[in-house]
C-alpha positions in Angstrom: -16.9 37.6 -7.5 -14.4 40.1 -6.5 -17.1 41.6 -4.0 -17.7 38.3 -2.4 -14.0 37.5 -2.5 -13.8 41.0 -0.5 -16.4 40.1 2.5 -14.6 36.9 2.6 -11.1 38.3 3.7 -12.5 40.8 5.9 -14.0 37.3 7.8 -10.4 35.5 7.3 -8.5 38.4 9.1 -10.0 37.0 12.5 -9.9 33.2 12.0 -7.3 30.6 12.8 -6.3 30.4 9.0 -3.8 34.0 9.9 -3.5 33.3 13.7 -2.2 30.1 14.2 1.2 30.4 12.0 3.3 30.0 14.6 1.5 26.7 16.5 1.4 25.4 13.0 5.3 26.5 13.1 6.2 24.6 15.4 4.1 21.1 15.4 6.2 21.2 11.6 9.6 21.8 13.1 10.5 18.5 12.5 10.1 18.9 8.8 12.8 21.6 8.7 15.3 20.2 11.0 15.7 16.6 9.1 14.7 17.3 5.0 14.8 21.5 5.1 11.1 21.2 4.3 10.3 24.8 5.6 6.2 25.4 4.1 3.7 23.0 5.6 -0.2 23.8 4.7 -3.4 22.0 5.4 -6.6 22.6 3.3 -10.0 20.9 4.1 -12.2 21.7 1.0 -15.6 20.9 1.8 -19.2 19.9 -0.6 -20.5 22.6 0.8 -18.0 25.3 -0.7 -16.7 25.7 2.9 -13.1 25.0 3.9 -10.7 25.6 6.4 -6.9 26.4 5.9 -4.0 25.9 8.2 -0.1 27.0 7.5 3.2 28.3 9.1 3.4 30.9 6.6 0.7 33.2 7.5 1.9 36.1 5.5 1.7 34.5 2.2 -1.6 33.1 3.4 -3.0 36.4 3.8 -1.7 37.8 0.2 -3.0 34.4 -1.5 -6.4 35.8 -0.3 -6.1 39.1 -0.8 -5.1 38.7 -4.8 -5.1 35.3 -6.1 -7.9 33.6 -4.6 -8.9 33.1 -8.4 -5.5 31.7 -9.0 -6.0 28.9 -6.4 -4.9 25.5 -7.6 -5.8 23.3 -4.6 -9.5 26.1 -3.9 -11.7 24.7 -6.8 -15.0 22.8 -6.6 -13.8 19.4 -5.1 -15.1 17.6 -7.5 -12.5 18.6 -10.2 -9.7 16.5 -7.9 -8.5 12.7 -7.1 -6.8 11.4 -5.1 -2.8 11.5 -5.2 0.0 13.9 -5.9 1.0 16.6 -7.5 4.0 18.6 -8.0 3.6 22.5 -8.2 5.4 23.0 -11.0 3.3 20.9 -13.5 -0.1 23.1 -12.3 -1.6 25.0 -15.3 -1.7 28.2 -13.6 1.5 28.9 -12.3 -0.2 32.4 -10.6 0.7 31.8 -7.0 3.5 29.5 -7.4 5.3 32.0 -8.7 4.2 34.7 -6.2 5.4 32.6 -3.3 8.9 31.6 -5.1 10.1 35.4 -5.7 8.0 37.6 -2.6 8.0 34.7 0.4 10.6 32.3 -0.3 8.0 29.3 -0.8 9.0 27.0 -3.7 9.7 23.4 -4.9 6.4 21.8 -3.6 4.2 18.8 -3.6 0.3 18.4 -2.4 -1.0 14.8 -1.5 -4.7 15.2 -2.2 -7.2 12.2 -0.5 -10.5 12.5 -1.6 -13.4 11.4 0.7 -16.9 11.6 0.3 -17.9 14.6 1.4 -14.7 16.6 1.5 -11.3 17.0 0.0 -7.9 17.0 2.1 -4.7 18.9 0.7 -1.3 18.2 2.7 1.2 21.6 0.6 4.8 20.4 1.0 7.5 23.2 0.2 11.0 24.3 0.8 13.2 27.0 -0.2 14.2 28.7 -3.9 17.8 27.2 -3.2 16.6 23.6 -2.7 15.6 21.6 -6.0 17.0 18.8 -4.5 13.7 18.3 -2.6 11.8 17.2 -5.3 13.4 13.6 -5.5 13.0 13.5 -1.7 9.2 13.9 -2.1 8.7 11.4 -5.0 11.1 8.6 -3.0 9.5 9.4 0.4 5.5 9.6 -0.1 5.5 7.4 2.8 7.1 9.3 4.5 5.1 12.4 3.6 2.1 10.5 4.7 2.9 9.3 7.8 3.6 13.1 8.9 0.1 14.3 7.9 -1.3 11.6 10.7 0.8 13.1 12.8 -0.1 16.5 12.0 -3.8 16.0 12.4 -3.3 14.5 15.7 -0.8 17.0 17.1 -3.1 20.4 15.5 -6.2 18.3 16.7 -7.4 21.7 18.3 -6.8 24.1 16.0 -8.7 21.8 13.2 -11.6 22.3 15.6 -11.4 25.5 15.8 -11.2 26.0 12.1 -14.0 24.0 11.4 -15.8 25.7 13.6 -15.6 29.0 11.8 -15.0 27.5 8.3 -14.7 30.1 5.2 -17.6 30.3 2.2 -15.5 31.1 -0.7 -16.8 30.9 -4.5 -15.4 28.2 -6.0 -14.0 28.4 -9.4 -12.5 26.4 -11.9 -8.9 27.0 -13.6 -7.2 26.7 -16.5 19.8 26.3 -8.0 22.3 26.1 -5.6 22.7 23.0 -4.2 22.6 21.7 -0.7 25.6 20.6 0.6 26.2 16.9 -0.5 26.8 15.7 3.1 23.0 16.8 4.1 21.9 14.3 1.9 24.0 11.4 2.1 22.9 8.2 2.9 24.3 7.7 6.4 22.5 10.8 7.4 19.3 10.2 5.8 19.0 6.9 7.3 19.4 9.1 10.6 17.0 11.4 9.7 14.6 9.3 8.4 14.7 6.9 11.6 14.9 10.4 13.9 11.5 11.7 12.0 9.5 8.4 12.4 10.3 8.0 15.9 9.4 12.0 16.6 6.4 11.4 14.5 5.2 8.4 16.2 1.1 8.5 16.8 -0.6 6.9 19.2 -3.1 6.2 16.3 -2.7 4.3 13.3 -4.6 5.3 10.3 -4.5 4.4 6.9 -4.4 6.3 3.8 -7.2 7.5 1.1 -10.4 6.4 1.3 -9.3 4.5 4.7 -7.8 7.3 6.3 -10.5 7.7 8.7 -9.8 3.8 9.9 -7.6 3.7 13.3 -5.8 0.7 14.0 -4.7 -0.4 17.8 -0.7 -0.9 18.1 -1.6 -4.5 18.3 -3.8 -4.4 15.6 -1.2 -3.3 13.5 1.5 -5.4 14.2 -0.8 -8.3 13.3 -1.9 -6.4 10.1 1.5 -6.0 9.0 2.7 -9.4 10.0 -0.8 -11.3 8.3 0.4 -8.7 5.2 4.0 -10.3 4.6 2.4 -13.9 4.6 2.6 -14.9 7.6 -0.6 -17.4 9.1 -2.4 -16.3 12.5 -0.3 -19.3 14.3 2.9 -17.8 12.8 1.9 -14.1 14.2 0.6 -15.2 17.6 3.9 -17.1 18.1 6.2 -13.8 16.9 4.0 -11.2 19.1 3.8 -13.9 22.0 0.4 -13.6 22.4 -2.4 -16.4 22.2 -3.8 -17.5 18.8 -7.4 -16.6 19.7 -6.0 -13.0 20.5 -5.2 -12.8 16.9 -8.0 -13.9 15.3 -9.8 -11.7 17.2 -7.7 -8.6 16.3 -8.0 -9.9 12.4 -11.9 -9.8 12.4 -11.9 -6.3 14.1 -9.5 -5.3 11.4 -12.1 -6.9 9.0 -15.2 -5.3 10.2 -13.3 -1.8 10.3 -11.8 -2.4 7.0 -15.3 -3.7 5.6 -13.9 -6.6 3.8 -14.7 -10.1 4.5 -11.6 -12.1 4.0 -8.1 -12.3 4.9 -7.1 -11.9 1.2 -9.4 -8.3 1.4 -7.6 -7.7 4.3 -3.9 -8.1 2.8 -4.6 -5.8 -0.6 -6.2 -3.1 1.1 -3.2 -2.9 3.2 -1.1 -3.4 0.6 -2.7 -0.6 -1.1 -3.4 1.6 1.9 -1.3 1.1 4.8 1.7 3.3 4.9 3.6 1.9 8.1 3.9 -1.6 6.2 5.1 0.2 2.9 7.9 1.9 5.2 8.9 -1.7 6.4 8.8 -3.0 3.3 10.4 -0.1 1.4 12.7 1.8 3.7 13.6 5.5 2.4 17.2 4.5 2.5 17.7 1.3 0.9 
């Protein structure tokens, strides 16, 4: 395996996975400037053993590959994972976490994992050794957290391209503070913050979550979802959007053919369960 794991790097040290730290960098600015989230890192784990791997932090990238490949909680055979979360400090292996905490700074983190069909997507969340405060941002937030891997897609819509274009074979395996100041994380300026990041975030496409998260709503399409999800009848929703009642039963069965259900009661629990811009309304980060 070491062999293999050898050819392997000598392939990484031309592909997008160690060149693109600084786009990456930047499209997760936002991350940094309103909840000091300062590691962002997007795995696409593939049936196939392929995957593709994009982060700000292409140094520790590189080392990961290097020397604890083996060690890779979020690189075994996709099949091991479902979706949901998961906190790096309850991992088994502890191996890299602990690399990135003492050498590069990289600590405190969460991975959303969706699993699809074919493929498994990892969205790494982390911040700084001085910031365990993060941690109960994460678990109140998911939403939130959610909301920016849409956006990230969209906005690294290129370099995703490119990666898969020149995706890695790697073996797969299986495995065994000071505080922030309190003013950074006060109400007032979180309910800035979080109102600043979903407006800087906003996509011009409106996807859902898990096994929907290749569903894209229209803005219209949306607002009728989210409206027919807090109760309210198609007459009631034409009358709030101003549009015509026919308009809205037509945007509720191309909801329903998209969403594969066949009712308006399928339509309300799979957004319930699935749609992250009505869990925001419902449950604001700040209330």
């Amino acid at each position: 395996m070491k062999k293999e794991l050898r050819l392997s790097i000598k392939k990484i040290s031309n592909t997008i996975a160690l060149s693109s730290g600084k786009e990456v960098a930047m499209i997760i600015s936002i991350l940094k400037k309103c909840f000091g989230i300062t590691h962002y890192c997007y795995i696409k784990s593939f049936n196939d053993g392929t995957h593709i791997l994009l982060s700000n932090d292409s140094p520790w990238i590189e080392k990961f590959y290097l020397n604890f490949y083996e060690n890779g909680v979020f690189h075994q055979n996709i099949n091991t994972y479902q979706s949901g979360a998961m906190l790096w400090n309850s991992a088994y292996d502890q191996t890299t976490f602990q690399i990135c905490r003492e050498y590069f700074n990289i600590d405190h983190g969460i991975t959303l994992i969706e699993k699809q069909k074919n493929y498994n997507e990892f969205f790494c969340f982390g911040s700084t050794k001085d910031n365990p405060q993060i941690i109960n941002f994460y678990i109140n937030n998911l939403n939130l957290l959610s909301q920016f891997n849409i956006f990230f897609k969209e906005k690294a819509e290129y370099l995703i391209k490119c990666a898969n274009a020149d995706r890695l074979k790697l073996p797969c395996h299986h495995l065994k503070s000071s505080n922030h100041p309190t003013d950074n994380y006060s109400l007032i300026n979180l309910k800035q913050k979080c109102e600043y990041f979903l407006h800087a975030t906003q996509s011009k496409q409106y996807r859902l979550t898990d096994i929907y998260s290749h569903i894209c709503l229209t803005k219209r399409q949306l607002d009728c979802l989210n409206l027919i999800t807090q109760g309210k009848s198609a007459k009631e929703v034409a009358r709030i959007l101003k549009i015509s009642f026919r308009t809205v039963e037509t945007h509720m069965e191309n909801i329903k053919i998209k969403l594969g259900v066949k009712n308006k009661a399928g339509v309300i629990a799979t957004s319930l369960k699935y749609n992250p811009h009505y869990k925001y309304l419902k449950f604001h980060c700040f209330e």
